[in-house]
BAKE-47696 format. One record per residue: x, y, z of N, C-alpha, C in turn. Coordinates in pm, whole numbers, padded with zeros to 5 digits, always signed. Example, Ala and Ser with C-alpha at 12.3 -4.5 7.8 and 13.67 -1.06 7.14 Angstrom:
<nodes>
+01319-00569+00780+01230-00450+00780+01320-00330+00780;+01285-00225+00708+01367-00106+00714+01290+00003+00787;
</nodes>
This chain:
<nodes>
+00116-00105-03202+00243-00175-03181+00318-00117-03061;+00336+00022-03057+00376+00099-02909+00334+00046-02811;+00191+00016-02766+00119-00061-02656+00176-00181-02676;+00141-00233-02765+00227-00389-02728+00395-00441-02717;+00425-00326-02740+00588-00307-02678+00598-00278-02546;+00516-00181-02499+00537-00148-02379+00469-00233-02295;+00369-00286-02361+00319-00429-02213+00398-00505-02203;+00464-00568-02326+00564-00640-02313+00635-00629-02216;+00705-00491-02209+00867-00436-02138+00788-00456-02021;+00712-00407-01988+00665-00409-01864+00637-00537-01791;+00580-00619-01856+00567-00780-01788+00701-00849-01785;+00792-00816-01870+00904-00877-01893+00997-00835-01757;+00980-00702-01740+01075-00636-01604+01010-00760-01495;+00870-00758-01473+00802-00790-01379+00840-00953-01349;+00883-01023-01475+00884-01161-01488+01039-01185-01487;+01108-01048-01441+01252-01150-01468+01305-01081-01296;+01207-01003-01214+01260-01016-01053+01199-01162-00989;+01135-01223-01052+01091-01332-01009+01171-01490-01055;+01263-01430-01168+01360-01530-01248+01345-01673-01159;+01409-01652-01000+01486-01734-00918+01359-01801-00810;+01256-01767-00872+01108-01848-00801+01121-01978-00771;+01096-02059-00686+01154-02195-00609+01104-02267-00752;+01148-02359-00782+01060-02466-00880+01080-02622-00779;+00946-02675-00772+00924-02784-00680+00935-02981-00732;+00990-02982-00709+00972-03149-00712+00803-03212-00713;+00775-03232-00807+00624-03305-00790+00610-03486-00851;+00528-03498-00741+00480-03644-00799+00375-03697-00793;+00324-03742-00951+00150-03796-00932+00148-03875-00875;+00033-03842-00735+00009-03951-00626-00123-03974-00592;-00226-03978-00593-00394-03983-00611-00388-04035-00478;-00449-04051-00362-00458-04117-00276-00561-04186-00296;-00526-04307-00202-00569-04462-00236-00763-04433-00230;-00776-04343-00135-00910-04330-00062-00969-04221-00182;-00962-04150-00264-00998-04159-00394-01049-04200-00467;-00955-04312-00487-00972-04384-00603-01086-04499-00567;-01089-04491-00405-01236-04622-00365-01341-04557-00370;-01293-04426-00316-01455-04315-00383-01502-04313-00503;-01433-04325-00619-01460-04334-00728-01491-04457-00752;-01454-04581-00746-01510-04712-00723-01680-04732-00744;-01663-04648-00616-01832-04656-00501-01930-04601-00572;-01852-04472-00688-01978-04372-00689-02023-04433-00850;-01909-04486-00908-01880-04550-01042-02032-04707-01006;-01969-04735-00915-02112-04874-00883-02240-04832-00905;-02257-04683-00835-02434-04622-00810-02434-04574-00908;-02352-04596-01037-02432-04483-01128-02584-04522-01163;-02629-04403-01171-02769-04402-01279-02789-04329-01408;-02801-04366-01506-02794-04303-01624-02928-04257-01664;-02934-04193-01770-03043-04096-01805-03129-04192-01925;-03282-04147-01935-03351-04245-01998-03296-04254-02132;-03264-04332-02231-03178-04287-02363-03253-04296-02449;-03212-04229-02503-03248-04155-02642-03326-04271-02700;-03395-04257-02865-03447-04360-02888-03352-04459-02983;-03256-04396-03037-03196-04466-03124-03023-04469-03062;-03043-04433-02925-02923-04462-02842-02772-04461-02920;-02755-04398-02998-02625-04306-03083-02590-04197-03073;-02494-04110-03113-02451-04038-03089-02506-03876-03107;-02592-03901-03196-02720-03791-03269-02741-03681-03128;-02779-03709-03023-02853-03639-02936-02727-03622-02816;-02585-03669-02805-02512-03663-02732-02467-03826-02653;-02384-03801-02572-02334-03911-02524-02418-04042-02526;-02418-04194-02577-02540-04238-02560-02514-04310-02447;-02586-04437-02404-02610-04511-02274-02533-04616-02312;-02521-04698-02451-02461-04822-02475-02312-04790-02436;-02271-04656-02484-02112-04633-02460-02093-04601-02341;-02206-04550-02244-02163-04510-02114-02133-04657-02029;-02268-04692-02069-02280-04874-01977-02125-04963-01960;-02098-04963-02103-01957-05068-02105-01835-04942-02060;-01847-04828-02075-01701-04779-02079-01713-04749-01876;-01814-04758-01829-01848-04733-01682-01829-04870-01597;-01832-04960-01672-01823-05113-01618-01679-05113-01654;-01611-05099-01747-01434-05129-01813-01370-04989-01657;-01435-04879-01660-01341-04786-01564-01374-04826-01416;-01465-04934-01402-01512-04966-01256-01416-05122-01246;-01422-05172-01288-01373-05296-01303-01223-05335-01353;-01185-05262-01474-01072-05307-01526-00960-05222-01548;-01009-05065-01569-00901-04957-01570-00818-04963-01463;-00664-04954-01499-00565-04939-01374-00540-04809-01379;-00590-04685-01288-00506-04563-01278-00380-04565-01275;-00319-04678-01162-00204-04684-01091-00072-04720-01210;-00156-04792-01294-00060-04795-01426-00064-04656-01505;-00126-04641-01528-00111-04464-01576-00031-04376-01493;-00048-04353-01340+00003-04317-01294+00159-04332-01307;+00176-04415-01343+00336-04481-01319+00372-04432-01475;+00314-04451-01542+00322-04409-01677+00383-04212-01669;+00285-04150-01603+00331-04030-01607+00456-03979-01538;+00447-04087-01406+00561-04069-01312+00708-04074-01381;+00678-04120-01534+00825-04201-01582+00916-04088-01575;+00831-03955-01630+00851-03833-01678+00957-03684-01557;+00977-03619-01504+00968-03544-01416+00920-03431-01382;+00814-03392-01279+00719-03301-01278+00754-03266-01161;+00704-03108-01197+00744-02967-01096+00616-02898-01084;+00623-02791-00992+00563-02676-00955+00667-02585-00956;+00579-02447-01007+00624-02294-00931+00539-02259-00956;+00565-02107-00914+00424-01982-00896+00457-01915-00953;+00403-01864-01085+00428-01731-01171+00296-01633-01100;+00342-01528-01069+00233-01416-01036+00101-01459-00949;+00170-01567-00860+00043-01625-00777+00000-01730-00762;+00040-01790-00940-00056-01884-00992+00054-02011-00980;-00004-02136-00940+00066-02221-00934+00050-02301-01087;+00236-02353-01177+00195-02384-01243+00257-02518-01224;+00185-02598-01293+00277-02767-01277+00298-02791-01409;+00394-02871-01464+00478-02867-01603+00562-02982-01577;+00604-03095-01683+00678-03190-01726+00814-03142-01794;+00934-03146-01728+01063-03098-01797+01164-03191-01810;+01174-03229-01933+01266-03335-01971+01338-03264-02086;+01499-03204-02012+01579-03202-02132+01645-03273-02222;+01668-03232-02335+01764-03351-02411+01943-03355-02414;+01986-03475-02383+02084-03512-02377+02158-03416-02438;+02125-03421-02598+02122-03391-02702+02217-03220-02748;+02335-03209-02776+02346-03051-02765+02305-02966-02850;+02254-02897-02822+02171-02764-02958+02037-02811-02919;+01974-02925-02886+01841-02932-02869+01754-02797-02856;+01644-02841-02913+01572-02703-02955+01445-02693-02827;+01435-02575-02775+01361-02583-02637+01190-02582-02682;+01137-02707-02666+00985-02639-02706+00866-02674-02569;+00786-02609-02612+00639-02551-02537+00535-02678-02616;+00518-02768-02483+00398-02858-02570+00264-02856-02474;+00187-02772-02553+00058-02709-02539-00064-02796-02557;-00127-02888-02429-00265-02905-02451-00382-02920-02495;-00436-03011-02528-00603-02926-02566-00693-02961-02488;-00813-02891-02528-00954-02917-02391-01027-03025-02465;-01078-03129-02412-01057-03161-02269-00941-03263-02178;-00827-03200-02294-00720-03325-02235-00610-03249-02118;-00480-03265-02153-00427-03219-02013-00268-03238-02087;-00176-03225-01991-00065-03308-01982-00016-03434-02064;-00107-03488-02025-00118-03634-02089-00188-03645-02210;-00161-03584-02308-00210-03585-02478-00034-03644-02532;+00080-03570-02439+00192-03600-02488+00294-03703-02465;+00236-03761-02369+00325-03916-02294+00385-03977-02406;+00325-04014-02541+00409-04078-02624+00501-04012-02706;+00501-03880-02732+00606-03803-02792+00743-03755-02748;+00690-03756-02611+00842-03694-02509+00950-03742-02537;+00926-03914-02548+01066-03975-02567+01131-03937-02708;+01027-03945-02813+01121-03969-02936+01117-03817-02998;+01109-03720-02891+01144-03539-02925+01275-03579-02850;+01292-03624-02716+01372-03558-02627+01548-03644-02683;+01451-03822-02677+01612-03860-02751+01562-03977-02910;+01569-03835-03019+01550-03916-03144+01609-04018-03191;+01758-04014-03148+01858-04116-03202+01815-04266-03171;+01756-04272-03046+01656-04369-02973+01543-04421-03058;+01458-04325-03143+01384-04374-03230+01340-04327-03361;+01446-04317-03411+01473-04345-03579+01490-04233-03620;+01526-04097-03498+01547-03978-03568+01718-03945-03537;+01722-03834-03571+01891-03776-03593+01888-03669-03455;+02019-03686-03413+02061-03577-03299+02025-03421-03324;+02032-03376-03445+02005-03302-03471+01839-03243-03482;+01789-03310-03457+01637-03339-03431+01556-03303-03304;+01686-03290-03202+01631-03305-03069+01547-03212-03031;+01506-03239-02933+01421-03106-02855+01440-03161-02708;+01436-03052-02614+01409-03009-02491+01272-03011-02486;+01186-03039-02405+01044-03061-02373+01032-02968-02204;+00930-02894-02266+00815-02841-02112+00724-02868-02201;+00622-02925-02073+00487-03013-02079+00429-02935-02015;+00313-02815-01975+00277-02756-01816+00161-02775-01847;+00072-02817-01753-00062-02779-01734-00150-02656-01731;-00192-02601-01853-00269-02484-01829-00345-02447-01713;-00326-02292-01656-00359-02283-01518-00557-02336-01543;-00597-02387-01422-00691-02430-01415-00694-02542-01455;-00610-02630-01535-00640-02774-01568-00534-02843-01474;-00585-02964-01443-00466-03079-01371-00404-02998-01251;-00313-02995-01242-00214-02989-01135-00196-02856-01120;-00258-02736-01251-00215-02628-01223-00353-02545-01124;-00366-02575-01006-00445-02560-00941-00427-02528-00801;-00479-02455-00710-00646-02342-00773-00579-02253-00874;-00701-02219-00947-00691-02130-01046-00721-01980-00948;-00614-01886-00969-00635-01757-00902-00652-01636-00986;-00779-01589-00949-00845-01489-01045-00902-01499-01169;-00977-01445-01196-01117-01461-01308-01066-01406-01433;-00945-01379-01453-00962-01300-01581-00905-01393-01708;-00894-01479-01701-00748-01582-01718-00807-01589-01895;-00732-01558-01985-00745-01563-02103-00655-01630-02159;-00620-01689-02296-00534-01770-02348-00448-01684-02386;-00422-01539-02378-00355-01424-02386-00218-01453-02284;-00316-01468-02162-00299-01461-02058-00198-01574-02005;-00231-01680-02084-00149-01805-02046-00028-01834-02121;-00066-01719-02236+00072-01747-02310+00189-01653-02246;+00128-01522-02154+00264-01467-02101+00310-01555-01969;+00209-01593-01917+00247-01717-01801+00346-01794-01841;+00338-01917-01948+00404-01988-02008+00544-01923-02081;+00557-01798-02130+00670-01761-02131+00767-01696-02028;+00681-01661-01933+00754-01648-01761+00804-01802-01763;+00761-01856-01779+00786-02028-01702+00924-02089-01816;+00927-02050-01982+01035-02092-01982+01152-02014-01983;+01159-01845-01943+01245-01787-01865+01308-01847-01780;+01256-01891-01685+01260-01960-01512+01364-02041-01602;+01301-02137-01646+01376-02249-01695+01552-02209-01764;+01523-02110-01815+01673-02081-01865+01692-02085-02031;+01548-02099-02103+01546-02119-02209+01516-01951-02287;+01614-01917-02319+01579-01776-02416+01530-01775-02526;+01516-01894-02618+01473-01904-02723+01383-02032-02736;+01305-02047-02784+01202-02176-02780+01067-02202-02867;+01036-02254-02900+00933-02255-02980+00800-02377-02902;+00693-02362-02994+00561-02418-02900+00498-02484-03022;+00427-02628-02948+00307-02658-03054+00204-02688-02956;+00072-02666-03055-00062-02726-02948-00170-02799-03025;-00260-02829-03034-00385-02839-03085-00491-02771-02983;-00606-02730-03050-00685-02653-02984-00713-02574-02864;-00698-02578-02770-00648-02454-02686-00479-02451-02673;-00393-02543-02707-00276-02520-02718-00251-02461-02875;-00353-02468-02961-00318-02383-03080-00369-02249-03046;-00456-02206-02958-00463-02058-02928-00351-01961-02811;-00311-02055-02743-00233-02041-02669-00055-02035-02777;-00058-02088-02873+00066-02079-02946+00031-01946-03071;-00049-01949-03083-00108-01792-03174-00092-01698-03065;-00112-01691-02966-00108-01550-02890+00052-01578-02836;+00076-01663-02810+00267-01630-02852+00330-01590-02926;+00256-01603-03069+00284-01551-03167+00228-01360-03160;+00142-01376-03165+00098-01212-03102+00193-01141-03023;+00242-01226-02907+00296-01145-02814+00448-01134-02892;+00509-01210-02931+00630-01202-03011+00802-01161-02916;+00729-01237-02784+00826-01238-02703+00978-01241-02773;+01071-01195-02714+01212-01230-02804+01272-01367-02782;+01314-01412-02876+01398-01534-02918+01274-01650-02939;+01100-01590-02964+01012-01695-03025+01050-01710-03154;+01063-01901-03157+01102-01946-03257+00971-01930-03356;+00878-01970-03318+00761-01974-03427+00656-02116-03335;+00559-02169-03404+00430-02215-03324+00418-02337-03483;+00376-02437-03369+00337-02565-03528+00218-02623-03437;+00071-02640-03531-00008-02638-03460-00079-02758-03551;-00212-02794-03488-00256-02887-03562-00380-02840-03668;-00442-02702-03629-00502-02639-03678-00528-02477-03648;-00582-02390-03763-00580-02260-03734-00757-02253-03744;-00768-02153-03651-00953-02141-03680-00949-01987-03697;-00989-02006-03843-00982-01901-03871-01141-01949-04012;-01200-01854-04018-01374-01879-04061-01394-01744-04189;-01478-01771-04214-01518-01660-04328-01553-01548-04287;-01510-01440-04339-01583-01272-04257-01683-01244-04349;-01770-01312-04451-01889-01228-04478-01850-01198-04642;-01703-01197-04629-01672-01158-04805-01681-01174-04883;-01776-01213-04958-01762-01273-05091-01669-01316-05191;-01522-01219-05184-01405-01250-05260-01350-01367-05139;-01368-01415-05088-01273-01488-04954-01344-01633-05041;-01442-01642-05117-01492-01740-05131-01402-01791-05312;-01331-01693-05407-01313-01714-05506-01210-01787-05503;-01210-01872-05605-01073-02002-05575-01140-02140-05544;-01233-02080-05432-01284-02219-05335-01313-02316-05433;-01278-02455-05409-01333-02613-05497-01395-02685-05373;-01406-02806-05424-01466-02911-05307-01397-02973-05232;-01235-02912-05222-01172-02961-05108-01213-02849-04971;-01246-02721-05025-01300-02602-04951-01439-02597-04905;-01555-02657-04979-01667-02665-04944-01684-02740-04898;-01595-02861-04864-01617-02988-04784-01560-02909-04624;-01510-02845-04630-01421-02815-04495-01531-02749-04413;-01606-02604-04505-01671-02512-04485-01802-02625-04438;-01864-02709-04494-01952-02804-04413-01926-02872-04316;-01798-02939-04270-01743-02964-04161-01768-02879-04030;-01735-02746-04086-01744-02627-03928-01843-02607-03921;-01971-02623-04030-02096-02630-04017-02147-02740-03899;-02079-02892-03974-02180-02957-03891-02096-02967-03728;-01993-02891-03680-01912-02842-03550-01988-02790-03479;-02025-02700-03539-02108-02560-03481-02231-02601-03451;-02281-02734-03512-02406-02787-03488-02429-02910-03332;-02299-02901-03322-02268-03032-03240-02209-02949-03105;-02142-02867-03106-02086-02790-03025-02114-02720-02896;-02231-02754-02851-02328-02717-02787-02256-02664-02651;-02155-02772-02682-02041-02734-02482-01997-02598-02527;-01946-02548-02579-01862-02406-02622-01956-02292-02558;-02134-02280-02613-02211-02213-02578-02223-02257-02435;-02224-02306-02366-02248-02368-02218-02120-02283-02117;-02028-02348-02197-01897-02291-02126-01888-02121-02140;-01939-02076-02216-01922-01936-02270-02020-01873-02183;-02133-01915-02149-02193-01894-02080-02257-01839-01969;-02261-01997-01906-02319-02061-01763-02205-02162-01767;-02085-02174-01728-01966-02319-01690-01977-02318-01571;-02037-02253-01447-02027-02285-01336-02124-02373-01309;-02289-02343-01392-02381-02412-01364-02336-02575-01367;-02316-02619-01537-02259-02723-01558-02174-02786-01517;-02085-02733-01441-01977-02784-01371-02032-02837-01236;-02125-02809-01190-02190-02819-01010-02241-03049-01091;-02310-03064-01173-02330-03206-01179-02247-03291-01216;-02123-03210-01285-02021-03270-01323-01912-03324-01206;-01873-03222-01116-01813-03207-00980-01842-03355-00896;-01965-03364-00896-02024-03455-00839-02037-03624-00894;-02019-03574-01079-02084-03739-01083-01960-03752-01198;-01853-03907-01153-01747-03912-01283-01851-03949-01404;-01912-04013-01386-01997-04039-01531-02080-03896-01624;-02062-03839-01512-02132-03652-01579-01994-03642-01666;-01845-03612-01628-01713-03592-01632-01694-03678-01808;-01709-03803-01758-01698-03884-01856-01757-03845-02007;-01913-03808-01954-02003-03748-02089-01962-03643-02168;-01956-03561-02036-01898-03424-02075-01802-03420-02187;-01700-03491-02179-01557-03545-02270-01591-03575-02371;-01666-03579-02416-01770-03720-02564-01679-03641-02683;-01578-03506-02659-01516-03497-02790-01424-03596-02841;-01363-03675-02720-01259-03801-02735-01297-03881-02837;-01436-03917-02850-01536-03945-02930-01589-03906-03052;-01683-03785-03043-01735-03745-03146-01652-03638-03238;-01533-03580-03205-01515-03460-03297-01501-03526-03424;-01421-03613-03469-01451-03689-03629-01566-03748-03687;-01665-03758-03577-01774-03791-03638-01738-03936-03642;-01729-04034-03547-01738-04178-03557-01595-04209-03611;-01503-04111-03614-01380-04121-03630-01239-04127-03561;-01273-04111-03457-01142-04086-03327-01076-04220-03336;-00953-04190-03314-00882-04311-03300-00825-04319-03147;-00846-04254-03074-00870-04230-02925-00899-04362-02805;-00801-04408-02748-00830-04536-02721-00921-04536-02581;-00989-04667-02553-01007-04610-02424-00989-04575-02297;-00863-04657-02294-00737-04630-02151-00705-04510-02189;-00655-04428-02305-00626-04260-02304-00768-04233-02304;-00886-04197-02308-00998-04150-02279-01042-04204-02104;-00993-04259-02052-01015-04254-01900-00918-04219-01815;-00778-04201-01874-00660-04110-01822-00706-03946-01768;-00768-03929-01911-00789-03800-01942-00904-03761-01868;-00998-03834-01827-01114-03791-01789-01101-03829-01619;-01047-03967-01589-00997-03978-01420-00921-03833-01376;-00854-03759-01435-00745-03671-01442-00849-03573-01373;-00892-03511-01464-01020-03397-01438-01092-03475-01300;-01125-03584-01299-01211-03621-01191-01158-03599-01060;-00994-03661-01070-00929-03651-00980-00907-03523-00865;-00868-03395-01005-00837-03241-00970-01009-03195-00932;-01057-03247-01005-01215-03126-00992-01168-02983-01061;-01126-03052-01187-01139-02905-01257-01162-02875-01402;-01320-02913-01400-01374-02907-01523-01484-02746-01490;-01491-02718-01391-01531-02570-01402-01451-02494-01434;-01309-02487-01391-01206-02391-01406-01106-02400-01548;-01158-02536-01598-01105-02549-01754-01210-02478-01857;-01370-02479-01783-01413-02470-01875-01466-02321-01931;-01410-02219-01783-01432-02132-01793-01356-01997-01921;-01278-02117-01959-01154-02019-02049-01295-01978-02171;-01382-02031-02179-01488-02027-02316-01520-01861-02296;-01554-01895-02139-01627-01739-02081-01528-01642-02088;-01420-01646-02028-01358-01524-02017-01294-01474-02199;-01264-01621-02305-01239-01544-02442-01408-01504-02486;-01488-01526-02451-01619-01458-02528-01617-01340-02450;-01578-01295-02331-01620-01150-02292-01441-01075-02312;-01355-01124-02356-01253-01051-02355-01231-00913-02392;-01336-00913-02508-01337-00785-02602-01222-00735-02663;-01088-00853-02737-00971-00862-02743-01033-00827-02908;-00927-00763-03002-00982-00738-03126-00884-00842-03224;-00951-00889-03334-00896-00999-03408-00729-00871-03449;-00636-00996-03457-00536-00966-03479-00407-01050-03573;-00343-01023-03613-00253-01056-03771-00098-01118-03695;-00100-01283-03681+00017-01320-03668+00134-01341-03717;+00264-01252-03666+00331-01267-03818+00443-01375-03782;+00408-01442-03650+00524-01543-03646+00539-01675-03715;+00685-01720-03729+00668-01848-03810+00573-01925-03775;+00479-02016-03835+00435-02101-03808+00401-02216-03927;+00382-02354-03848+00360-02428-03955+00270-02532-03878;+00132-02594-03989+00039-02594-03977+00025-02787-04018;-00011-02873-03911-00004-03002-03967-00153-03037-03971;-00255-03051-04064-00395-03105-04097-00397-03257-04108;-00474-03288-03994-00541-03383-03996-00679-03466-04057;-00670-03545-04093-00804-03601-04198-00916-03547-04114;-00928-03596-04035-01041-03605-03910-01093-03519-03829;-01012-03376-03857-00930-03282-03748-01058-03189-03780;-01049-03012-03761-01084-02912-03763-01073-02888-03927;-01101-02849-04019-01078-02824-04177-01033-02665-04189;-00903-02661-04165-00842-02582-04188-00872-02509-04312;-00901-02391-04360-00890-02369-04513-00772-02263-04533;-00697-02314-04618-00525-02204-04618-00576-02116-04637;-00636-02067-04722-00637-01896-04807-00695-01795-04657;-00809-01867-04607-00833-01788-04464-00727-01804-04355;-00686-01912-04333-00558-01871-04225-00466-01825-04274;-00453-01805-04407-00319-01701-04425-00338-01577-04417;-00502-01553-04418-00532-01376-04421-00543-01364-04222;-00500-01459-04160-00507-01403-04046-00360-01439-03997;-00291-01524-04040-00132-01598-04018-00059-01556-04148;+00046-01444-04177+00106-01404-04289+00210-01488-04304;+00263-01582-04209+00376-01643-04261+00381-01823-04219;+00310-01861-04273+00285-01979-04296+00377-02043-04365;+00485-02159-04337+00613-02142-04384+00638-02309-04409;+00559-02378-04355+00495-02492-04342+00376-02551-04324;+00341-02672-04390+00170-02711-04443+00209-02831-04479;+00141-02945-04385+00144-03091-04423-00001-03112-04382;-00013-03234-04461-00152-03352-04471-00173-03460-04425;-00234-03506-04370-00239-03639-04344-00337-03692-04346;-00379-03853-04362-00496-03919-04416-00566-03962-04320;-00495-03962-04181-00625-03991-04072-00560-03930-03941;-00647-03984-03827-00615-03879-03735-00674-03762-03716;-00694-03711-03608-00779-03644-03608-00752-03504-03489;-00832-03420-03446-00784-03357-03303-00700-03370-03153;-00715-03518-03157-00595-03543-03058-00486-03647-03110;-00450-03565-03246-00341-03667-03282-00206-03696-03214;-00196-03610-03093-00077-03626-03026-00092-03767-02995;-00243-03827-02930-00260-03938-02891-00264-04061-02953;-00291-03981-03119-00410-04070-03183-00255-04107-03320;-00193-04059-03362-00038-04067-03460+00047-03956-03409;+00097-03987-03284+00210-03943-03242+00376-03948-03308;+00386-04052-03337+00523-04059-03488+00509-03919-03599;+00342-03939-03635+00324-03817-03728+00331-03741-03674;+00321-03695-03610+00317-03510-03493+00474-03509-03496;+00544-03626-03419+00693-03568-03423+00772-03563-03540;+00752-03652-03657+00802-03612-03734+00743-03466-03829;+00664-03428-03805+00589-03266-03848+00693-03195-03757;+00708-03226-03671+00774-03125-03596+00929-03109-03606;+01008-03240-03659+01131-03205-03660+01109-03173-03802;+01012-03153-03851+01068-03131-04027+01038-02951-04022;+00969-02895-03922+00910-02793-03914+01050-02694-03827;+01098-02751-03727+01172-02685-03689+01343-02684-03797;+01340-02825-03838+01440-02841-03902+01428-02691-04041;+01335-02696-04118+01341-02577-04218+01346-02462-04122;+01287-02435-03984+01345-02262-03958+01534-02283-03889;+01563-02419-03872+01691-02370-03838+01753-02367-03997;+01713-02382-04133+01782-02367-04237+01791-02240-04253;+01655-02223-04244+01580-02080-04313+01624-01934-04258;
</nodes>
């Protein structure tokens, strides 16, 4: 605990001579000559011989590539997306080098509560386009003033806009003291964060770091797995052994994690080159429910033009590599947090995330939906969230 006080003090000195760091006016602008490159290269695709039963069994198949490659050549409007994100207002600054880009929309609203909305891989920024409004002004849609929130949106360094990525060491450790430099800057002393999957590791190591005035972290899932114990298993029913087969058949499917953990530079060199590599690559938009995503396909070509656009599916994907060599030791979060499960999602099992999360203070359910439910029941995410922050301002 001494060490992690004193890194603290020490990054904290370091992060508050920089307080007054320019923050930049940004605007998504793709140039036109881009987007005809992508056109051109979208026409020549060639796809790979397919499988025999052309489903999802062996990875991305050809029937879904064929039509979703003809719909992004032919009928997808970036320029409407674009305008879509533009609605929002987006910045740059440089924390420690690193350029970060972030969506900041405060709320009208007074007392609004400042939060951190955290990402997942392989999405970006844009997992949250439909929540902003009815966090930032609830009264607008069917919630209470008291409800509000302040919104930062940022792009994890290496994804989207937060680019080049500078230096190799970049851990989700790492991004969570970034991200709390960034809402310093901002003026926010107290604030809280939600994410799903790398924005749920990125809101656990906020919790770790236990910066002052963290409100607590509401996530969509905790991964947290069995250590071997035999007592970890007593209690368990078949709402538990169904979960525990779930991460089974994950781990079976998962094949990118080992890649990225890896070799991500290798994989990244055909990806760089071909949007339909980009496109495949993504197939979690797809497969993490198992024939279940509710993931549409204008948000699955947002998300994947995005990456195509930046060229930065090496530098997203490298976060696998640098947490497998971190040599960071498992550690006990004691910040608030509260935990929203999705039908479709990761299978959370409580009794193990509470032996790694002691204060679990909130726990909701839901019947569908899945890993990118920001995208997929966004109403449900915000109302989890004002009910989540609403009990710690009681509590």
């Amino acid at each position: 605990m001494r060490n992690l006080i004193f890194r603290y003090g020490s990054y904290l000195e370091a992060m508050t001579k920089t307080q007054n760091a320019e923050i930049r006016p940004f605007h998504v602008e793709i140039p036109q000559a881009e987007l005809d490159d992508l056109t051109r290269r979208l026409a020549n695709t060639r796809l790979p011989r397919p499988a025999a039963n052309d489903d999802w069994t062996l990875g991305t198949p050809n029937a879904y590539l064929s039509e979703t490659v003809e719909y992004w050549r032919a009928s997808f409007d970036w320029r409407k997306q674009e305008a879509r994100m533009n609605e929002f207002p987006h910045y740059l600054t440089d924390v420690d080098g690193q350029t970060v880009h972030f969506v900041h929309v405060p709320s009208a609203e007074k007392d609004a509560t400042p939060l951190l909305l955290i990402h997942t891989y392989p999405g970006s920024f844009a997992d949250f386009l439909d929540m902003i409004g009815p966090l930032t002004d609830p009264v607008a849609h069917g919630g209470r003033a008291e409800d509000a929130f302040s919104v930062v949106v940022p792009s994890i360094p290496g994804f989207g806009f937060s680019t080049p990525l500078e230096g190799g060491d970049w851990t989700m450790a790492k991004v969570a003291r970034t991200f709390d430099a960034l809402m310093r800057r901002l003026g926010y002393d107290s604030y809280g964060s939600h994410g799903s999957d790398a924005g749920t590791m990125i809101s656990r190591e906020l919790g770790l770091l236990s910066p002052p005035g963290y409100l607590g972290m509401h996530v969509l899932q905790l991964f947290s797995f069995p250590s071997g114990d035999p007592a970890e298993f007593e209690g368990f029913g078949p709402k538990e052994y169904a979960a525990l087969e779930h991460m089974q058949w994950f781990q079976s499917v998962g094949g990118y994690n080992a890649i990225n953990a890896s070799r991500p530079q290798t994989v990244a060199v055909g990806i760089a080159d071909s949007p339909v590599g980009q496109l495949a690559w993504s197939e979690l938009f797809n497969s993490f429910g198992n024939g279940t995503s509710l993931v549409t396909r204008d948000q699955i070509l947002t998300q994947v033009s995005l990456y195509w656009f930046t060229n930065t599916q090496a530098t997203a994907g490298r976060y696998h590599y640098a947490e497998a060599h971190s040599g960071a030791e498992p550690a006990i979060n004691t910040a608030p947090t509260g935990v929203a499960v999705f039908a479709d999602d990761f299978k959370t099992i409580r009794s193990l995330a509470e032996r790694d999360n002691t204060n679990i203070v909130h726990w909701s359910e839901f019947p569908d939906g899945g890993h990118f439910a920001a995208m997929e029941r966004p109403a449900e995410v915000v109302g989890d969230l004002r009910a989540f922050f609403a009990a710690l301002r009681k509590g």
